[in-house]
N, C-alpha and C positions, 0 to 999 in steps of 0.2 A: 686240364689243359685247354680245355675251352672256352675257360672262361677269359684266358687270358689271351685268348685272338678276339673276343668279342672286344675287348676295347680300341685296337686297334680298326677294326671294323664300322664303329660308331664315330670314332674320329675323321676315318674317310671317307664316309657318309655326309657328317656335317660340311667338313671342309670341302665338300665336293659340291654340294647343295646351296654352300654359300660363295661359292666361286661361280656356280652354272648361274646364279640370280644376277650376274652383277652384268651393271652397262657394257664392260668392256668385252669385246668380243674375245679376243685372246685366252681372257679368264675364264670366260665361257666353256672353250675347249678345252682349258687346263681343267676345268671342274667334270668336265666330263669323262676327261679320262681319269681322275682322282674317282668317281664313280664306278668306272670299269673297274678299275683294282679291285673296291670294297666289294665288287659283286665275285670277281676272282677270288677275293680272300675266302667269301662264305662259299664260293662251290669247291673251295679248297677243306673246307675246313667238315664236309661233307664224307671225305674220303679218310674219314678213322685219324686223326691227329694220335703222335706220340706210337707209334707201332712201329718198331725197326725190323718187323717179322717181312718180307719177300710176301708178295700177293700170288701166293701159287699154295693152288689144292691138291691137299693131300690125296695119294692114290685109294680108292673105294670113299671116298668124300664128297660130299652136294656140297659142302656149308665152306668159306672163305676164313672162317675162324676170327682169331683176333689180329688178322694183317689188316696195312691198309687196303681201298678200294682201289685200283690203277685208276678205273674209269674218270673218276672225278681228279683224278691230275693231270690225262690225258687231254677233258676239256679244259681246264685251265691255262695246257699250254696253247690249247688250240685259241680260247680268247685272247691268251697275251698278243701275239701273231696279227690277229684281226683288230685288235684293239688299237694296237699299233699302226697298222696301215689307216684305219680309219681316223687317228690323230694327224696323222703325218698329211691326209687327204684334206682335212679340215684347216691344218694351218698352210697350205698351199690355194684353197679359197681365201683364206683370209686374207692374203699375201693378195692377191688379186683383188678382192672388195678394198684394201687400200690402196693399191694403184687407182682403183677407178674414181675413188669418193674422196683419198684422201685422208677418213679417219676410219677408225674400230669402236667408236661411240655410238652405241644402239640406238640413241634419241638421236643423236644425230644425221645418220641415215636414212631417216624416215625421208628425208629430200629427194632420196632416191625412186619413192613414189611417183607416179604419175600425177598429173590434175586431175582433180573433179572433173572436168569439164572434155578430155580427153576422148578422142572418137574410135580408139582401141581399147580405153580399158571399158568394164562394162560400167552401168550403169549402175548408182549406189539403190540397194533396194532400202526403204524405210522400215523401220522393226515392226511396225503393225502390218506390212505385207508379207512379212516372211512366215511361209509357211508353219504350222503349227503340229508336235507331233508329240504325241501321240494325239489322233485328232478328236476334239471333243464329244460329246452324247448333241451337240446342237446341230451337230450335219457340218461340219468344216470339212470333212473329207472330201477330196474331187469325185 
């Protein structure tokens, strides 16, 4: 039975991975909640698949037997919930980065940058001054 949610699990994985990689912001969010799912699916899939037995212990019993686990369905509903709100939040900034810019093109927003030259943002450091760590045997440590 498991092996046949692992396919489904792999496909929301990829399609999730190839949606969060892309320029378009929208896609972005859709890929991420396509990743929510696949992560749902596997702590679903956690909780004993295929058991139609009631997760309740037998009287003079430690052991849960062959039922499933509640717990790992109780967190899954709990992430649908959160996963949810966390979409619905995401595409309510996005709604807003396009009023402000215009578009949802990731290269394209970089405009939204400040200048170089800019007397609030800080100052670019150059890669041979940024600190180094773990710091060498030559004494670079402060």
């Amino acid at each position: 039975m498991i092996w046949f949610l692992a396919l489904p699990v792999f496909a929301c994985v990829c399609a999730g991975v190839y949606l969060a990689l892309s320029r378009d912001m929208f896609r972005c969010i859709l890929g991420l909640g396509v990743l929510g799912a696949a992560a749902n699916l596997i702590l679903f899939a956690a909780g004993r698949l295929g058991s139609a037995q009631p997760a309740i212990v037998q009287m003079g019993e430690q052991i849960l037997g062959e039922a499933g686990n509640a717990l790992p369905q109780a967190l899954v509903l709990t992430a649908i919930v959160i996963g949810f709100a966390l979409i619905c939040f995401a595409l309510v900034l996005l709604l807003r980065v396009i009023q402000e810019a215009g578009t949802d093109d990731a290269t394209q927003l970089r405009h939204a940058e400040p200048p170089p030259d800019d007397k609030v943002k800080p100052p670019y450091t150059p890669a041979a001054l940024e600190p180094v760590y773990p710091p060498s045997a030559r004494g670079d440590a402060p």
